[in-house]
C-alpha positions, -999 to +999 in steps of 0.1 A: -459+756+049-485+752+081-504+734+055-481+709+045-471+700+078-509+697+090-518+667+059-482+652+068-492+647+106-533+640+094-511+615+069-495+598+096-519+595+124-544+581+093-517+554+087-511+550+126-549+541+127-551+516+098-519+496+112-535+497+143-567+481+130-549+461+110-530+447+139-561+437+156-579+420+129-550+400+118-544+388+154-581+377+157-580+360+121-546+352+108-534+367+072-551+341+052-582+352+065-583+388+063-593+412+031-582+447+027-621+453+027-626+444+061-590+465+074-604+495+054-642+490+071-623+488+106-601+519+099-631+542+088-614+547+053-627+533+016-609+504-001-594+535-027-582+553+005-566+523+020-543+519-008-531+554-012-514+544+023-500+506+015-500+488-015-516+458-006-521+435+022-488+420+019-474+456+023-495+461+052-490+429+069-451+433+069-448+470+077-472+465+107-446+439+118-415+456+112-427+488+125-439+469+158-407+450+158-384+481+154-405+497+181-400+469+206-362+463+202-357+505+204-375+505+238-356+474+256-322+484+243-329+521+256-343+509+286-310+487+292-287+509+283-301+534+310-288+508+336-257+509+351-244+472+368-249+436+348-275+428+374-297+455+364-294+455+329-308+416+326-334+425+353-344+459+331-343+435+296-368+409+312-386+437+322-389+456+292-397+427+271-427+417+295-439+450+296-439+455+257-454+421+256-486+425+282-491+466+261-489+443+230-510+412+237-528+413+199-497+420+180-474+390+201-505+368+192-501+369+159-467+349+164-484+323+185-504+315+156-474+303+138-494+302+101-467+308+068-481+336+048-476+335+005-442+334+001-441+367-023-412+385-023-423+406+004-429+382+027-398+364+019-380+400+027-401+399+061-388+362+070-356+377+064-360+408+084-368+390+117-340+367+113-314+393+111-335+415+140-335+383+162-297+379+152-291+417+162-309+410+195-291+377+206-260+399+202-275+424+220-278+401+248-246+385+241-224+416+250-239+421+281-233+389+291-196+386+277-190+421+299-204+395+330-182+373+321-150+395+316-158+409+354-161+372+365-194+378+375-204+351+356-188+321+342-170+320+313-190+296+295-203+299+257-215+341+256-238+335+226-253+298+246-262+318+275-276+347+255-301+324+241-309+307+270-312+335+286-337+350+255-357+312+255-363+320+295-380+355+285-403+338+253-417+308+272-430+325+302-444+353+280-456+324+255-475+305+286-488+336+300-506+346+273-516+308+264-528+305+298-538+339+317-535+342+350-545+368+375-509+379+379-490+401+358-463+387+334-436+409+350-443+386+381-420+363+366-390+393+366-375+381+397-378+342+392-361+339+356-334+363+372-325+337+400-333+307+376-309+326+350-278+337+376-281+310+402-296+278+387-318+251+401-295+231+421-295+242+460-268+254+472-259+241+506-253+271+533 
């Protein structure tokens, strides 16, 4: 029994080591451009070995992804749910989302690249996958707000509008951040997309 559950934790910290490879050399040189040769070189494992783990590149490419993905939407949603008032949910969901994104810098890359990988049936399953998961995380979003908006702490305009506006605030300072480092941390942005999210750019006269 020991025995089993020693190669079942050797199995997965093997895998955990090839996606993380994987993740690196895909970020430095798009799918197109990467072999299973050069993953399995990286990883420490022969070609032979690397497929007892994944089928293919294909099968790694998009469970690397997914797996990420799940990862990233677990931790914000816990991390939200642990707050208490509106205020410090939307200031904890910026937060977590920068904070997954400046840990993850290789693996949000690869989305900045923007390249459309073969269109097998895997990869049409993955397309697929982080439609719905972005779908499932604008609602996400979208309840919190619509509670806002209940309490009249914020106006009743369109829940699912303000959701995404509020998710577009979040992807283009992490997108020029990374496009264009800078000295400062992206989480220095926290407190500016909260007052240009709940308050606006119009001054208010005292």
């Amino acid at each position: 029994m020991e025995k089993l559950a020693r190669k079942e934790r050797e199995f997965r910290m093997h895998r955990m080591e090839i996606l993380e490879q994987a993740e690196k050399i895909f970020a430095a040189k798009g799918f197109h451009n990467v072999t299973m040769a050069e993953i399995a070189n990286a990883s420490g494992f022969s070609i032979g070995s690397l497929y007892q783990f994944f089928e293919g590149k294909d099968n790694l490419y998009t469970t690397m992804i997914t797996e990420k993905l799940d990862l990233m939407y677990g931790q914000i949603r816990e991390k939200v749910n642990m707050a208490e008032d509106l205020t410090e949910k939307i200031t904890m969901l910026i937060g977590a989302s920068f904070q997954f994104i400046e840990e993850n810098t290789d693996f949000c890359g690869l989305f900045l690249r923007g390249e459309t990988a073969p269109l097998s049936e895997l990869m049409a399953s993955l397309r697929q996958k982080l439609a719905d998961d972005h779908s499932q995380h604008l609602t996400f979003i979208e309840n919190i707000l619509k509670k806002g908006i209940k309490s009249r702490y914020l106006r009743p305009l369109n829940s699912r509008a303000m959701a995404a506006a509020l998710f577009g605030l979040i992807r283009s300072s992490a997108i020029d951040w990374m496009l264009l480092p800078a000295e400062e941390s992206l989480n220095s942005k926290k407190e500016f997309i909260m007052d240009i999210f709940l308050r606006g750019v119009i001054k208010h006269e005292k």
